[in-house]
Steps between C-alpha positions, in 0.01 A plus 500: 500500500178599253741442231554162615206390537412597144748344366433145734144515383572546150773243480215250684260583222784425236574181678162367530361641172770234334430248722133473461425263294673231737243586757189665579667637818759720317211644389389570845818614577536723161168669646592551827837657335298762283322561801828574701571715171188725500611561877802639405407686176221683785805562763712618232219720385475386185149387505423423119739207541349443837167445348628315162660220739150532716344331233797287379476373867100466452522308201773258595285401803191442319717271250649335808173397597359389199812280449449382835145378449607331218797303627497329856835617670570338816506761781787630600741535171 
């Protein structure tokens, strides 16, 4: 099950890594996917890659939010 997690989460951050530029919230989502990738590099007791997608995760949602500030997305998409 760890496994697949890892590799979900991973494919998510793929996804929405090539998607962002259509939308500020595939950033969002690409940060919330390093996030669920730092969770699984700590289960899998690999924390160096736990921490490295920590602040992948970190940096995507201060990005998010500055894009957000600067663009007015109507709630909800």
């Amino acid at each position: 099950m760890l496994t697949v997690f890892g590799a979900v989460a991973v494919t998510a951050m793929m996804l929405c890594y090539a998607l962002e530029s259509r939308s500020p919230w595939f950033t969002l989502g690409f940060a919330w996917s390093c996030l669920a990738s730092s969770a699984y590099g700590w289960a899998s007791g690999t924390w160096p890659f736990g921490v490295v997608e920590l602040v992948w995760a970190l940096v995507a949602f201060r990005k998010w939010r500055v894009l957000i500030s600067r663009k007015a997305v109507p709630p909800g998409l």
